[in-house]
N, C-alpha and C positions, 0 to 999 in steps of 0.2 A: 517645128518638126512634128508630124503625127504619127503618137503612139497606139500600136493597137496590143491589145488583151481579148482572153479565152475564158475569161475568169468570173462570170457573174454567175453570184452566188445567191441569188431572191432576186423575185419578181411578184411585186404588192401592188396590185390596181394599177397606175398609169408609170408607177416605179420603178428602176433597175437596178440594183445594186451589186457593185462589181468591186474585186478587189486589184489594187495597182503597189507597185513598188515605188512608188513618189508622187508628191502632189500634184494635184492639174486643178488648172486655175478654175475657179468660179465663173456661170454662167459660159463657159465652153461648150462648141457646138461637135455633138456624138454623132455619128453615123454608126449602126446596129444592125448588120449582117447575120440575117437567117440563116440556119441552114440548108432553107431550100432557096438560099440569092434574094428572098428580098430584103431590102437597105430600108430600114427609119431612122429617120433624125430624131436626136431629143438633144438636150442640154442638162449640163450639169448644177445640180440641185444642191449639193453640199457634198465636202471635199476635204478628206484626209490622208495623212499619210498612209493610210491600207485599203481605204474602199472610198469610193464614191455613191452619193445617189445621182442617178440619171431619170429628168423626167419627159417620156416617148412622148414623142405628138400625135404620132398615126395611130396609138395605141401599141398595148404590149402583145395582143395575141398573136401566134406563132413564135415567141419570143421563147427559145429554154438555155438552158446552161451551157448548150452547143454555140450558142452565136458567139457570133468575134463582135467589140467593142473598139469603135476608131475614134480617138480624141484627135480634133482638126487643130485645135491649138489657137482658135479664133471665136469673138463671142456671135452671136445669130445676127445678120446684116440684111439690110434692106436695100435693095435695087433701087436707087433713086433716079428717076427722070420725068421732067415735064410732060411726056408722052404716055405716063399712065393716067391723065384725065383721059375719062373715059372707059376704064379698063376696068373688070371684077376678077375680084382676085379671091381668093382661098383664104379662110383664116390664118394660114401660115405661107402666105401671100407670093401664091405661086396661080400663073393665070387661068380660070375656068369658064372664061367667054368665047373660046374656040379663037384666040387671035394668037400673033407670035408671041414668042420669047420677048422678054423683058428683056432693051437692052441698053441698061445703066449708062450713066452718065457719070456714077458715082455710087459708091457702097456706103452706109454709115448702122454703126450698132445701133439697136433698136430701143438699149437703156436710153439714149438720150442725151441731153447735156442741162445741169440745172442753167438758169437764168440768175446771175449773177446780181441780186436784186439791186444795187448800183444803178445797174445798167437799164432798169427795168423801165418802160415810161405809160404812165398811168395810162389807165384805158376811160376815154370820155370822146370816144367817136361812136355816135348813134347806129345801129345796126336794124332794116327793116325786116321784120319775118313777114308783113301782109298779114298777121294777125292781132287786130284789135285788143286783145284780154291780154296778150304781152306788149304790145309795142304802145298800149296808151297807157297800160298799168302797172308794169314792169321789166321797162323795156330793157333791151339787149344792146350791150356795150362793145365794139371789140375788143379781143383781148381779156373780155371776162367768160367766166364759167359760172354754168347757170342752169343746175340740174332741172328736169320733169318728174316730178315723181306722180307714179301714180298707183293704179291695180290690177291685180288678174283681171283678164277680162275686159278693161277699158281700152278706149281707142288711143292708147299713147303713139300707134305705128302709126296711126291715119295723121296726127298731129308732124309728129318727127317727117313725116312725108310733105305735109305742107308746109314745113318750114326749109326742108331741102328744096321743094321746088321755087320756094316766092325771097329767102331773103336775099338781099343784095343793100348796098351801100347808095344812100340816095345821093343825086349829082351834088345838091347844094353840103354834104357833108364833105365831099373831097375838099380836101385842101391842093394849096400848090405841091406838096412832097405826096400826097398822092395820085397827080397826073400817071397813068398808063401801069396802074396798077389794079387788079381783077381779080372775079370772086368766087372762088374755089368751096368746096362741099365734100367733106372724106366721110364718108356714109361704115362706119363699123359695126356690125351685125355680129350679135354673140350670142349661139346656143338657141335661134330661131327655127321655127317647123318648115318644111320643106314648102309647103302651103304661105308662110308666109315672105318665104323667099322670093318665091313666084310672083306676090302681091307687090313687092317690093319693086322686082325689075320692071313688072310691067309698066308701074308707076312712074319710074325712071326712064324707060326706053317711052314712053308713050308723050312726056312732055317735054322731051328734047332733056332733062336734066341729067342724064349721063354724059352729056359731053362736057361737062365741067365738074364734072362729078370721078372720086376714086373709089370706089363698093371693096369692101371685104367682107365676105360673107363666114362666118361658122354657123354651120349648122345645127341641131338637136342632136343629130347623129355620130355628130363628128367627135373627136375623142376631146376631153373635157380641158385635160391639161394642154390645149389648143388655145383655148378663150383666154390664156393667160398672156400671148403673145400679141394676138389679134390688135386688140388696141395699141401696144407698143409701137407695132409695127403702121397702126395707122397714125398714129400722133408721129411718127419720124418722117413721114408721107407731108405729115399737114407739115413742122418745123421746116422742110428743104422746100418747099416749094412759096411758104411766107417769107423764110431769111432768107432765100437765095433767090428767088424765082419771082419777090413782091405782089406774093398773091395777097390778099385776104381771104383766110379759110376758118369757113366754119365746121369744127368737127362735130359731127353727133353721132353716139355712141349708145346702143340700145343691145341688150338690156344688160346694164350694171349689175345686176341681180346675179344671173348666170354666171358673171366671171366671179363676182363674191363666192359662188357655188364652189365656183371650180374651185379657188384658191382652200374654203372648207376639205374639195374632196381632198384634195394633195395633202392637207396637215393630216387628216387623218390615215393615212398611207404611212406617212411618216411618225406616226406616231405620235403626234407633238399635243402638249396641254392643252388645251380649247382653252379660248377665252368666254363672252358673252355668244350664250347659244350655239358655242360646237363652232364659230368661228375663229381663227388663226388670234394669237394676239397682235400679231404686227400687220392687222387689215389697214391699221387707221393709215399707217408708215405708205404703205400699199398702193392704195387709192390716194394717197397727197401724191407718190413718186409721177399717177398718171394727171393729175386734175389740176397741178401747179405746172404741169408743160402746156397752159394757155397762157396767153398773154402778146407783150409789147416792147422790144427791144429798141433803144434809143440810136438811132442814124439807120434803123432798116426801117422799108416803107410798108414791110407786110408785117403782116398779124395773126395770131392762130388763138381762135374762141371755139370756147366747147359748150355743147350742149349734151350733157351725161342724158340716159333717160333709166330708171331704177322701176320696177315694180316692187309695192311694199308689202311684204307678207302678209296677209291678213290686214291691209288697210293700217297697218299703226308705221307712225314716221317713229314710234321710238324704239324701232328693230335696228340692231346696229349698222346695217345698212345706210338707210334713211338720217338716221342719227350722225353717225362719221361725214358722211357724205356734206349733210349742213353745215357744219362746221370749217371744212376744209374751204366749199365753195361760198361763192357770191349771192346767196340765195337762193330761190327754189321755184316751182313752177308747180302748182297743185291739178293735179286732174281728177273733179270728184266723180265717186260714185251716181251719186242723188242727180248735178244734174245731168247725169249722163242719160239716167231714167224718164229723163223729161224731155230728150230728145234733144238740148242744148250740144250743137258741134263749132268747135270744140268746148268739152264739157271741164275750162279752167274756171277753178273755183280763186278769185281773187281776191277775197279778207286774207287768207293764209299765204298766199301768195307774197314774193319777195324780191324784187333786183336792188340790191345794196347800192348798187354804181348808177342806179337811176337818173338819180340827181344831177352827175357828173355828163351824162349823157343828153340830158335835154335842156330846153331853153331856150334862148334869145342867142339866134345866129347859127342854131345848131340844126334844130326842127321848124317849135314855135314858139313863140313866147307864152303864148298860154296853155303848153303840154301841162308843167308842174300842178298849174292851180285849178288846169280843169281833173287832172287826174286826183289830186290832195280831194277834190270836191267831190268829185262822183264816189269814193271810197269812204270818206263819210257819208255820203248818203245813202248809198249801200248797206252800210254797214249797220244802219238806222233804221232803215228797212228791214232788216234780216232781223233784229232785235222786236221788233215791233211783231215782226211772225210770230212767234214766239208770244207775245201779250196775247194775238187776234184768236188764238190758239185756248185762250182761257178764258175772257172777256167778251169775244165776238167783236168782230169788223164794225157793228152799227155802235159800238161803246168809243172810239178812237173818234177824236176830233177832225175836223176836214185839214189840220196840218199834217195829222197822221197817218189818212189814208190816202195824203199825197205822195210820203215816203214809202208808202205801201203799194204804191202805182211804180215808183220809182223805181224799186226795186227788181218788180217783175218785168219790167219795160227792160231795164240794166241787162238781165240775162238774155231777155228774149229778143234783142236789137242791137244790145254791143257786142256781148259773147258770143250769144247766136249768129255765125257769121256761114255757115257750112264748110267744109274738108276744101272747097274749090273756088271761094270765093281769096282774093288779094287783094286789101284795103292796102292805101297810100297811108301816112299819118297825116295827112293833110283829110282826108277821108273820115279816120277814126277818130281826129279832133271835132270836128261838124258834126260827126255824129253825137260827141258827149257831149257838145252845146244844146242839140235837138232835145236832149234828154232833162240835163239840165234846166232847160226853159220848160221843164213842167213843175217845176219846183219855184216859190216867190222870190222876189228877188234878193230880200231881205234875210232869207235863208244862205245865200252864196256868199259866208262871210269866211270861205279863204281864199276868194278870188278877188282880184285888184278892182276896182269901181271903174274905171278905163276902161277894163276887158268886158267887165259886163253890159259900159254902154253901148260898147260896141259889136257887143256878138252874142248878144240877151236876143234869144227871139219871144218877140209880143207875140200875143194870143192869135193875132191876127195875121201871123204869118211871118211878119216883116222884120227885118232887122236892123233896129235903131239903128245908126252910124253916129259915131262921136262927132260931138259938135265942135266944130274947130275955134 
């Protein structure tokens, strides 16, 4: 039964607070009549026997003590049907591509349902993005969450766009319970410039990836306590269309940052203690309710994997952001500054770099058999490199032995022919294995001591071009 009131008594930033003669339930969806007739939606924020907070979407201006307050008696629902791939929708996901109405197949609230961890089934299906610096170095699992972090200014949109365009499931990972089941992309956009919206669709309309593709756009402009739904509403897009619908979806969700804002501006409206840096205390609660809705449900054939992307204030991962973030998820995805400045696209920095479920992910019957040890290889050697900078740095280049200034070859080759891959290029993993071989074989052989003696004889390339084949 919907009750309406004439009764709001404050309005704080995206706030409304109104007084009622009995309780109405949490997370209730408000409709808030002007009084010159326009209607906003907002949802109820916290709920007592005399007043409620209501937090508006559209924002509160033209909002005064004159409006009427309509509680609908139901929490915020999402339009569910297979016929929104394709489709851009509004942050509070109503359509803005000039097409029709939305017309459901089914409604579901937009909190969600936890995953009854029971029921949960490990994620160790390979996932390809077409880019090398994740897929040989930390690669992507279904059903895992696998944040990007990066910084102002870095190209994290150009990355998150080549990962919407190129991932897909390669044929030799299906199994038999994945016969006729497809691979879906929920593209969630929070608190971006109208300029980079534009960048977005064109991206999307230009490589055919909106047809399998769902956009929810929030914008800069758009009101802030918007960004809090946005995702919601796209993670209930991704869950009906992988449990019901047997898609594999990958969500990515840009920028994490912005909805952290948001959820800062709203405590401070409401007055509430700050925790670390002016943010809410219950962030960490927050970001798990959205970043534990990836995953893999046992007897369905679809999946829903996330790809969060965060820019980190000031470059530090121990802003609470960054920080919570790590914790909750599967690992992390570095996009550095430095080689950004060197022209490396994309510019993933992979010492810091992390996919937990890696392991789970590759190997023998899955990819290759020799993902793990040429990957374990090249990251020592790397890593070896990068150390050795750092010596050339105080000593000079001509003081290092010819073993060192071969991991000092290594190193720069590393960036500038594995990483360095460009925004538009989509490597196979079959592709981005041969290449760490190529790389590899500028280093002795006697140096590849976490790679099996097998693999080496047989995929060591000699000086001379050619590649040993094992001798039967």
């Amino acid at each position: 039964m919907q009750k309406e009131y004439q009764t709001i008594t404050e309005i704080s930033g995206p706030l409304v607070y109104a007084e009622v003669d009995e309780p109405v339930g949490y997370d209730e969806i408000v409709e808030i009549e002007t009084p010159d007739g326009d209607t906003r939606r907002g949802q109820v924020l916290e709920s007592t026997s005399d007043f409620v907070a209501i937090q508006v979407f559209e924002g509160t201006e033209g909002i005064d003590r004159n409006s009427s307050v309509r509680f609908l008696g139901e929490t915020l629902q999402m339009k569910l049907t297979e016929d929104l791939l394709g489709r851009v929708l509004s942050g509070s996901g109503e359509p803005i591509d000039g097409g029709p109405e939305i017309e459901p197949d089914e409604e579901r609230p937009i909190v969600g349902e936890a995953i009854n961890p029971y029921s949960r089934e490990y994620p160790e299906e390979f996932i390809q993005t077409g880019v090398s610096a994740i897929d040989g170095m930390n690669t992507l699992v279904r059903g895992q969450k696998l944040p990007i972090f990066s910084g102002s200014g870095l190209p994290h949109n150009d990355l998150a766009l080549q990962i919407a365009r190129q991932a897909t499931v390669p044929e030799e990972e299906e199994g038999e319970d994945d016969e006729g089941s497809e691979f879906a992309v929920i593209f969630g956009a929070m608190g971006i410039t109208q300029e980079e919206a534009n960048e977005f669709m064109d991206d999307f309309e230009r490589t055919g990836a909106l047809e399998r593709s769902v956009v929810f756009m929030n914008l800069a402009d758009d009101p802030a306590v918007e960004r809090t739904v946005t995702p919601r509403l796209a993670l209930t897009t991704a869950e009906y269309l992988a449990f019901e619908k047997d898609y594999h979806v990958l969500v990515i969700l840009t920028d994490m940052t912005n909805y952290c804002e948001a959820l800062r501006e709203i405590g401070a409206a409401r007055e509430e203690v700050p925790g670390r840096r002016g943010y809410p205390g219950y962030m960490y609660t927050d970001l798990a309710q959205l970043y534990e809705r990836a995953g893999r449900i046992e007897g369905k054939e679809g999946s829903v994997t996330q790809i969060p992307i965060l820019t980190m204030p000031g470059d530090d991962d121990t802003h609470p952001i960054p920080d919570l973030t790590g914790y909750i998820t599967e690992g992390q995805i570095y996009v550095d500054r430095d080689l950004n400045s060197q022209g490396i696209e994309p510019p993933i920095y992979v010492l810091p770099s992390l996919s937990r479920l890696m392991d789970d992910g590759i190997g023998e019957g899955l990819t290759r058999k020799d993902h793990a040890d040429v990957s374990d290889q090249m990251y020592a050697a790397y890593a070896e490199g990068e150390d050795l900078r750092d010596l050339v740095n105080i000593v000079g280049r001509e003081a290092l032995s010819e073993r060192d200034n071969k991991y000092l070859d290594f190193a720069d080759d590393f960036e500038t022919e594995f990483v360095q891959q460009g925004f538009r290029t989509n490597r196979s993993i079959d592709e981005t294995l041969d290449l760490g071989w190529e790389l590899l074989s500028q280093l002795p052989k006697e140096e590849l001591n976490r790679i099996d003696e097998e693999l080496i004889e047989e995929k060591y390339v000699e000086d001379e071009g050619e590649t040993v084949e094992a001798e039967e």
